[in-house]
N, C-alpha and C positions, 0 to 999 in steps of 0.2 A: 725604556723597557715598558711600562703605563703603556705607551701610544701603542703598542704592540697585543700587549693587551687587551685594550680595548676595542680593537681592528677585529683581533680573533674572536672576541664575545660577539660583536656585531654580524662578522661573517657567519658565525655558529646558527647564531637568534635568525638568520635567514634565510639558511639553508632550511632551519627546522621549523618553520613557518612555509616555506615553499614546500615540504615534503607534509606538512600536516593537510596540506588540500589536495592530496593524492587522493584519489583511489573514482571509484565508478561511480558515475551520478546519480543522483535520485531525484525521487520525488514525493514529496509529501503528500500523501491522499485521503483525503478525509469527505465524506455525504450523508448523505439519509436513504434508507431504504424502506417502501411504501410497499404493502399488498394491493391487492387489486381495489380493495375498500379505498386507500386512499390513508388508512394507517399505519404508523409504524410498526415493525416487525422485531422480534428478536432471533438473533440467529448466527450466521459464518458470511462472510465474503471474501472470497482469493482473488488475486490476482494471478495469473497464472500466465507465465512465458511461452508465445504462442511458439517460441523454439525448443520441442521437446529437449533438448540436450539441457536446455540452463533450466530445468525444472527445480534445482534444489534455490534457483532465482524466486520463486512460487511466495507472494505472501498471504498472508491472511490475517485475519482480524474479528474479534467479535461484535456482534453487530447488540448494542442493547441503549431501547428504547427510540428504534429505527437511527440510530446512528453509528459510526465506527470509524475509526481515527488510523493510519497507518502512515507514522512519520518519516520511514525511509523504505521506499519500494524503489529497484534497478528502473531504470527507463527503457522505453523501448516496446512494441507492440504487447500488448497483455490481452486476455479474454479473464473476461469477468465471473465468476460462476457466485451464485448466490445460493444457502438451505437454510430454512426458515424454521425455528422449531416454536415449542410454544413453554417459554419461562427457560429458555436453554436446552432445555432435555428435548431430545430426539423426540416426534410424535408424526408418523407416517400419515395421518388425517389432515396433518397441518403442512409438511415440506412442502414447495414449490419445485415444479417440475424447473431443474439448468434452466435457462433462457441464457444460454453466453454472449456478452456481448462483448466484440471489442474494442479497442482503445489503444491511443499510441502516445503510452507518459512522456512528458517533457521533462526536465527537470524543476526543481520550484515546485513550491505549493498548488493544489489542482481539488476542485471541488467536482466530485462524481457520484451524482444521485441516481439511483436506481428507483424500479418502477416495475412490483413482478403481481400476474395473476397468482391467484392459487390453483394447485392443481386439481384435476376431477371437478 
């Protein structure tokens, strides 16, 4: 009865290991975002799924001290949008006019540096 036991613990412990790496893949994304000076920015960057339907796929992240870290984004074409404020708070003097660019996540880790003028 043990031997039986132990069969069924082992079949369980592997089933539930094979179904723990279910699901959609991703991609970790992390960079720097520069203004036109060549400094860091604070501010938003999305990822945003260039197939409107999976928009609630959409991520974002905050951008401070021109960097921003996003550990699990869907893979798959995305357009970038980046808005720049100044200390976090909204300042329409300071946003960057979208510049969207796109991209087509892999899964794995992936380094994506941006690079936006200012506007006006």
């Amino acid at each position: 009865m043990a031997t039986f036991h132990r069969v069924w613990l082992l079949a369980t412990a592997v089933l539930v290991a094979a179904a723990s790496g279910c699901g959609a893949p991703t991609a970790a994304v992390s960079g720097t975002v520069t203004g036109k000076d060549g400094k860091p920015v604070t501010g938003v960057v999305a990822f945003i799924p260039q197939d409107g339907a999976k928009y609630r796929e959409a991520a974002e992240a905050r951008i401070v001290d021109g960097r921003y870290d996003l550990p699990a984004v869907s893979v798959g074409p995305k357009r970038i949008e980046v808005i720049v404020t100044r200390d976090g708070v909204g300042d329409p003097s300071l946003e960057v006019t979208p510049q969207p660019r796109d991209v087509d996540l892999k899964p794995g880790p992936q380094v994506i540096d941006v690079a936006l003028p200012k506007s006006r």
